[in-house]
C-alpha positions in Angstrom: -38.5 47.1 59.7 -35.3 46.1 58.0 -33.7 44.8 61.0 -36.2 42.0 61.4 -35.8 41.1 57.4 -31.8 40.9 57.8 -32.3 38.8 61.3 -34.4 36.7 59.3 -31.9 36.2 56.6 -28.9 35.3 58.9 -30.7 32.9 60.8 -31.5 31.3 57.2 -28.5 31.1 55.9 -26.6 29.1 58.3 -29.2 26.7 58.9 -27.6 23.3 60.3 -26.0 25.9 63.1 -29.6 27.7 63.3 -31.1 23.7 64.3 -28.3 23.2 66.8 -28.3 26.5 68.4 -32.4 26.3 68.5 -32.0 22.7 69.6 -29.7 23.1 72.7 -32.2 25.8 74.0 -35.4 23.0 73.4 -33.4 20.6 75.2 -32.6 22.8 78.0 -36.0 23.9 78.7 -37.3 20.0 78.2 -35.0 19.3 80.8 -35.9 21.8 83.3 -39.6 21.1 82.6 -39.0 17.6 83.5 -37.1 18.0 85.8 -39.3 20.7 87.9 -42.4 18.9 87.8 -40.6 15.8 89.6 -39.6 18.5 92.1 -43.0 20.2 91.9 -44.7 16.5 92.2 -42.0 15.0 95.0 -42.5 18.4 97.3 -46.8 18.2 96.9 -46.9 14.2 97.6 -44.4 14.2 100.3 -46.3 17.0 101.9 -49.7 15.9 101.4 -48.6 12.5 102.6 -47.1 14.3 105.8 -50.6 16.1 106.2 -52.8 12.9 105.8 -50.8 10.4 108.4 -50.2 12.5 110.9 -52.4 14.9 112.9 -52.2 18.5 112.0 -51.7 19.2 115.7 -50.9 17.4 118.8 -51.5 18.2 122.1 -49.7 17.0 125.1 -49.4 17.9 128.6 -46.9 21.2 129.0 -45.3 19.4 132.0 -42.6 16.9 131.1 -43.1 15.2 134.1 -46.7 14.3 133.6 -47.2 11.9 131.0 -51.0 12.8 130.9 -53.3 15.1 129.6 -56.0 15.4 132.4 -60.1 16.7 131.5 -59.3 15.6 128.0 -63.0 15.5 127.4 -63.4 19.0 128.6 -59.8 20.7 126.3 -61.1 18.0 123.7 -65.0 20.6 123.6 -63.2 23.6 124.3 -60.4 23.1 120.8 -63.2 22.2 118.9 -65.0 24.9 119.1 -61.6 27.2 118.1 -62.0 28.7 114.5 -60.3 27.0 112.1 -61.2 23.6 113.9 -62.2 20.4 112.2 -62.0 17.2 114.9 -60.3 16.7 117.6 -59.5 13.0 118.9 -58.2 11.8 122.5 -55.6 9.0 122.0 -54.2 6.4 124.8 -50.7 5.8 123.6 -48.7 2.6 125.1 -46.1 0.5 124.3 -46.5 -2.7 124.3 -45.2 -6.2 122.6 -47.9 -8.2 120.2 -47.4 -11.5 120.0 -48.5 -14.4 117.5 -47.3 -17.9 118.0 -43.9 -17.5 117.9 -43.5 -14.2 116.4 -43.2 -11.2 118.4 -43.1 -7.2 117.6 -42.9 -3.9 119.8 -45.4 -1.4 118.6 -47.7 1.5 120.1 -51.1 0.5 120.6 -53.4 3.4 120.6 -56.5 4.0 122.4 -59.1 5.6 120.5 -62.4 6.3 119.3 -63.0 5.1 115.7 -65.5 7.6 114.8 -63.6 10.9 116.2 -59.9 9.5 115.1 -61.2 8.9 112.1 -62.0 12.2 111.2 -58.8 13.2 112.3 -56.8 10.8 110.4 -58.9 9.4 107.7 -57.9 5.6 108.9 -61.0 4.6 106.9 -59.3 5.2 103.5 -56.3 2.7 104.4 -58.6 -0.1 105.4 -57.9 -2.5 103.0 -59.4 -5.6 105.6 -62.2 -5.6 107.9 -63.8 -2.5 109.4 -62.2 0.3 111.7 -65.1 0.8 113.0 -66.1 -2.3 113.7 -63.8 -1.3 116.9 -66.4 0.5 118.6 -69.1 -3.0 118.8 -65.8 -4.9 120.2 -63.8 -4.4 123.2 -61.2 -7.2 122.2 -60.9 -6.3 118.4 -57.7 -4.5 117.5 -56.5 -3.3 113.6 -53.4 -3.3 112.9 -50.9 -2.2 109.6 -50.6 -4.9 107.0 -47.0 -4.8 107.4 -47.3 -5.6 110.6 -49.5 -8.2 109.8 -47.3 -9.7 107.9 -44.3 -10.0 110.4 -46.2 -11.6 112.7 -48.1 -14.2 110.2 -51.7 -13.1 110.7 -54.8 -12.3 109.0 -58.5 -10.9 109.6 -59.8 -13.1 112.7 -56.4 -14.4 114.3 -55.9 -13.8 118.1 -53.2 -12.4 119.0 -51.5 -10.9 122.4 -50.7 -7.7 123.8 -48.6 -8.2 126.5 -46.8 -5.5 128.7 -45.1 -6.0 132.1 -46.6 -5.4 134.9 -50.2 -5.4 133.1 -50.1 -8.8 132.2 -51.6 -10.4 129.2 -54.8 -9.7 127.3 -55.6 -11.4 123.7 -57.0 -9.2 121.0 -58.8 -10.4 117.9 -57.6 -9.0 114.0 -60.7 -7.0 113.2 -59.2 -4.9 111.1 -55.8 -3.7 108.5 -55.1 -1.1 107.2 -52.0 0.3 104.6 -50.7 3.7 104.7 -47.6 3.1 102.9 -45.3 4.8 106.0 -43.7 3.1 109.2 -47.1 3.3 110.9 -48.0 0.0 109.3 -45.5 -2.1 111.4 -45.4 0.1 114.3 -49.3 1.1 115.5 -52.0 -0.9 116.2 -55.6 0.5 117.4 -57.9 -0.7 120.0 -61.0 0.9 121.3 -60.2 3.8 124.0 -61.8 2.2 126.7 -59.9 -0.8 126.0 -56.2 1.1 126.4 -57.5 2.6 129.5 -58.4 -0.9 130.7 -55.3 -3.1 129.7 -53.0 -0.4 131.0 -54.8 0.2 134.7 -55.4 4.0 134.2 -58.8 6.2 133.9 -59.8 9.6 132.9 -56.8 10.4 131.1 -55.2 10.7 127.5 -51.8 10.9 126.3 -52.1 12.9 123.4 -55.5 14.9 121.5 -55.1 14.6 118.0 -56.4 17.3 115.9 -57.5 18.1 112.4 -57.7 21.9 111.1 -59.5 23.0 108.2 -56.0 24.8 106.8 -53.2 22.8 107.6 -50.8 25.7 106.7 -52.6 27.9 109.5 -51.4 24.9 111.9 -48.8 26.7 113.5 -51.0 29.9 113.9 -53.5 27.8 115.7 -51.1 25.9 117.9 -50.0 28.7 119.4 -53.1 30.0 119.7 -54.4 26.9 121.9 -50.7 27.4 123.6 -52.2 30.5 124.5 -55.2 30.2 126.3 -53.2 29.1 129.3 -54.6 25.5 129.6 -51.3 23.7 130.5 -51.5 22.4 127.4 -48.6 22.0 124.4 -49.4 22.2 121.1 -47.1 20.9 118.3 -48.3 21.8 114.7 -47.0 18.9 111.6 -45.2 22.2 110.4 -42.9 22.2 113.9 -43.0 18.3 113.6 -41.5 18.0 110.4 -39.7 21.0 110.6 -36.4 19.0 109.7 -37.7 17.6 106.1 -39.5 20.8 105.4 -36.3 22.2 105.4 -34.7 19.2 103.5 -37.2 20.2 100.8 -36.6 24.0 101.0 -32.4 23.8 100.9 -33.2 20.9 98.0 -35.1 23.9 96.1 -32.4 26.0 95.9 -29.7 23.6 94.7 -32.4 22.5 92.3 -32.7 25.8 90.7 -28.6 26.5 90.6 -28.8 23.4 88.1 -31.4 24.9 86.1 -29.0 28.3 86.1 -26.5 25.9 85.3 -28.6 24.3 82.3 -29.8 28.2 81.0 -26.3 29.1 80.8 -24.9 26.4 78.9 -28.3 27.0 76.4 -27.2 30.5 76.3 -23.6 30.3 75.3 -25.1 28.0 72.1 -26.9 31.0 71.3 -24.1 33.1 71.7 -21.6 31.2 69.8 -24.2 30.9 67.1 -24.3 34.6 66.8 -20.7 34.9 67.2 -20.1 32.9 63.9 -22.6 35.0 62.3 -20.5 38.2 63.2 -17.5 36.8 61.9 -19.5 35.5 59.0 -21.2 39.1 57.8 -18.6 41.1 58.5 -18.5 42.6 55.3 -22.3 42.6 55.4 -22.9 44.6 58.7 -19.8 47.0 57.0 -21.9 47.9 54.0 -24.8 48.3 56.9 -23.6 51.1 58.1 -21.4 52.6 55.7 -25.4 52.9 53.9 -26.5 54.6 56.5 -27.3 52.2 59.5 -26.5 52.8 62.9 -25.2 51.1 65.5 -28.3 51.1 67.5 -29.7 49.2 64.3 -27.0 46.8 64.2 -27.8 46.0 68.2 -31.2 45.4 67.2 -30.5 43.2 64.6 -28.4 40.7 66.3 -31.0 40.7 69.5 -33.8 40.4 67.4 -31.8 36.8 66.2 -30.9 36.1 69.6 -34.7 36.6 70.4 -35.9 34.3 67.9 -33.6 31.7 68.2 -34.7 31.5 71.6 -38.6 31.8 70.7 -38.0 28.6 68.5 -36.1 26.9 70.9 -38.6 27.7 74.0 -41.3 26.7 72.0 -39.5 23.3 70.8 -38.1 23.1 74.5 -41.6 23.4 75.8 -43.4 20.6 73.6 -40.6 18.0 74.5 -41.1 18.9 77.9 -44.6 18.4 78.1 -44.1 14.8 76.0 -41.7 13.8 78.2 -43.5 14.6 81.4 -47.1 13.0 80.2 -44.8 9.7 79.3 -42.8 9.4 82.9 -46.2 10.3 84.2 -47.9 7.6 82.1 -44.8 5.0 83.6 -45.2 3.8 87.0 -41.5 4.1 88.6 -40.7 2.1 91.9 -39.1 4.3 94.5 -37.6 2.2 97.6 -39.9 3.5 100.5 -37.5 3.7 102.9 -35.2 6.3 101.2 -38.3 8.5 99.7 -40.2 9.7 103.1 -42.6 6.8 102.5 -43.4 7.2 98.7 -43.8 4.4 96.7 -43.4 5.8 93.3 -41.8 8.6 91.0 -44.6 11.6 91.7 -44.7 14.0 88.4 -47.1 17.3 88.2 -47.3 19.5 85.3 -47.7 22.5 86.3 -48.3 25.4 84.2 -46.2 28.2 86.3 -43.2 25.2 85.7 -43.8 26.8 81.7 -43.6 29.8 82.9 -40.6 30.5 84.9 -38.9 28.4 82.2 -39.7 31.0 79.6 -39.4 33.8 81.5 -35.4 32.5 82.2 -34.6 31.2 79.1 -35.8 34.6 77.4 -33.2 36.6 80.0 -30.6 34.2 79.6 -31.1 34.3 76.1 -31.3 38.4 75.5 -28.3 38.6 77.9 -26.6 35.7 75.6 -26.8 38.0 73.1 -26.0 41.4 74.0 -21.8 40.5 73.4 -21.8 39.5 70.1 -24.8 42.3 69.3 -22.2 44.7 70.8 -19.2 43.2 69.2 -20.8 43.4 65.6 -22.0 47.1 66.3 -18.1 48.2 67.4 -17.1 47.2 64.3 -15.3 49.9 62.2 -17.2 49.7 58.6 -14.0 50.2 56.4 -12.2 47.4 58.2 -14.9 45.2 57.9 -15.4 45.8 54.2 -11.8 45.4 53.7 -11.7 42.0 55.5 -11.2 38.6 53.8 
C-alpha cells in the first residue's frame, strides 16, 4: 500500500513539527483524562455521600396541618414488607436548645431506635466515641456530632441540657459521637425514642419514618409507589430531595464537556496545520503523484492516513500522561473547604476506563475531520502547477 509508505515518509521528514503536532494531541487527551475523572470522582462521592446521610425515602404525614404520622408501627410493618425494601425507622424530630455551661446550640434532637435507624443510616460507621447503641440500655444518654461537641466544650460522659419551652429541662449524658463530615454533626443529636416522646409530652406518634431501599436509584419508583397505596402518607425519595444539586451536577456535565470540545478542537487544528505545512511542503511531490498515475482518491488517503497516525501517537502519548497524572493527584491528598464542596473534604479522583474511551473515540473524529481540508486541498491540486512551483 503505497499510500501508507508516503504517509510514513512525510510524517518523518519534518519531525520537530511531527513531535509538536503529536504532542498537543497527548496533552489534550491528558487533560481531559484528568480532568473527567475529577468529574467522574466529584459526581460518585457527592452522590454516594448524598445516599449514605440521608434516608433514601422519607415519609411524612400528607396533611400539612398535622405534624404527625399516626400507627407508625403499623405503615412502619406494612413498607417493609414492599419489594425493594431494606429498613424502615420511626424518628421523633424536635427542636430544641442543648446547653453546656455557658455554651449554648439549637439543633434537632431525634427520637430513635438505634438498632432500626441504624440500618437505615449506617450511624454506626461515624462513631468515632462511645457506642450508638449503647442508647438503647440508657434513657438519659444522647450522641451527638463531634462538631457539635466541640462548640459546646464537651466530651464522652459530660451532662449536658436539652431544654425547650414549655417542656422544661431535662439533662442528658454524652454517650456517644459520631462524624459524618456534613452539617448533621453540629445540628442533630440522638436520644432513645421513648425518650423524645417523653421530654416532648406526646405518645404514639412519629414525625418522620426513615427508610432504606435496596436500589436507591429505584427510590422515586418506590415513593410513589407507597404514595399510592392511599395511606395518607407522603413519600419523598433523596432523588426529589436533592433534586436542586442533582441538577447542579447534570448542567455542570454539559459545560464540562463543551471544554473538552473546546480542548479537541484546539488539538485538532495542530494536526491540521501540521498537515497543511506538509501540503505546501510536497507540492511538487503530490504533482509527480499523480502525474504517475495516482488519483485523487489516493492522495485523500494519504494525507488521512497521516492525520490518523498523528493522532494514534498522540492518543496513545495523551493517554499514558493521563493515567500518570491521575494515579499522582490520586496518590496526593488535596484539602477541599467543606462548606463550598456539598460536604467533601478532599479532591475525589476515579479512573475510569470508559473516561479512555470517549477520549479516543473524540479525539479520533476530531482528528479525521482535522484532516479532511488539507487532504482535500492537496488532492485539488492541479499536477502541472504544482510541479512548476518554487
Amino acid at each position: 500500500m503505497f499510500e501508507l509508505r508516503i504517509a510514513l515518509r512525510h510524517i518523518g521528514a519534518r519531525k520537530r513539527l511531527t513531535f509538536f503536532a503529536v504532542f498537543a494531541v497527548a496533552l489534550a487527551i491528558a487533560v481531559i483524562v484528568v480532568l473527567m475523572s475529577m468529574m467522574t470522582g466529584f459526581t460518585e462521592e457527592l452522590i454516594d455521600s448524598t445516599v449514605e446521610n440521608s434516608p433514601h425515602i422519607v415519609i411524612t404525614s400528607l396533611d400539612d396541618q398535622e405534624d404527625y404520622v399516626h400507627f407508625y408501627s403499623y405503615h412502619s410493618q406494612q413498607i417493609a414488607s414492599m419489594d425493594g425494601i431494606e429498613a424502615v425507622s420511626p424518628v421523633f424530630v424536635g427542636q430544641v436548645a442543648i446547653s453546656h455551661k455557658d455554651n449554648a446550640e439549637g439543633i434537632n434532637l431525634n427520637g430513635i431506635d438505634p438498632a432500626a435507624e441504624d440500618k437505615v443510616m449506617r450511624i454506626s460507621d461515624d462513631i468515632v466515641s462511645g457506642d450508638l447503641f449503647s442508647l438503647s440500655r440508657s434513657n438519659n444518654g444522647i450522641v451527638i456530632g463531634d462538631k457539635l461537641a466541640e462548640d459546646l466544650e464537651v466530651v464522652m460522659d459530660d451532662k449536658v441540657d436539652i431544654i425547650m419551652p414549655g417542656f422544661g429541662t431535662r439533662s442528658f449524658k454524652i454517650i456517644g459521637i459520631f462524624d459524618t463530615g456534613t452539617s448533621s454533626d453540629e445540628s442533630i443529636a440522638y436520644v432513645r425514642f421513648d425518650s423524645a416522646l417523653d421530654f416532648f409530652q406526646e405518645n404514639g406518634v412519629a414525625s418522620k419514618i426513615n427508610v432504606r431501599v435496596t436500589d436507591p436509584f429505584q427510590a422515586d419508583a418506590i415513593a410513589a409507589s407507597i404514595e399510592g397505596r392511599k395511606t395518607g402518607l407522603d413519600a419523598v425519595s433523596w432523588i426529589e430531595a436533592n433534586s436542586e444539586i442533582l441538577g447542579l451536577i447534570n448542567t455542570q456535565v454539559v459545560v464540562v464537556w463543551l471544554y473538552y470540545g473546546l480542548i479537541y478542537m484546539i488539538a485538532g487544528f495542530g494536526i491540521a496545520n501540521t498537515l497543511f505545512t506538509v501540503v505546501m511542503d510536497k507540492k511538487k511531490e503530490i504533482g509527480m503523484l499523480m502525474a504517475m498515475g495516482a488519483s485523487k482518491k489516493n492522495i485523500t488517503v494519504i494525507f488521512l492516513l497521516e492525520s490518523l497516525m498523528l493522532g494514534t501517537m498522540g492518543v496513545l502519548l495523551g493517554c499514558v500522561l493521563g493515567y500518570l497524572a491521575s494515579t499522582a493527584l490520586a496518590s496526593y491528598q488535596i484539602d477541599l473547604p467543606q462548606e463550598m464542596y456539598f460536604g467533601l473534604t478532599t479532591l475525589p479522583l476515579k479512573t475510569d476506563l470508559m473516561n479512555y474511551a470517549y477520549a479516543i473515540v473524540f479525539s479520533f473524529f476530531i482528528n479525521i475531520v482535522a484532516g479532511v481540508y488539507p487532504a482535500r486541498k492537496a488532492a485539488a491540486l492541479d499536477p502541472v502547477e504544482a510541479i512548476e512551483s518554487d
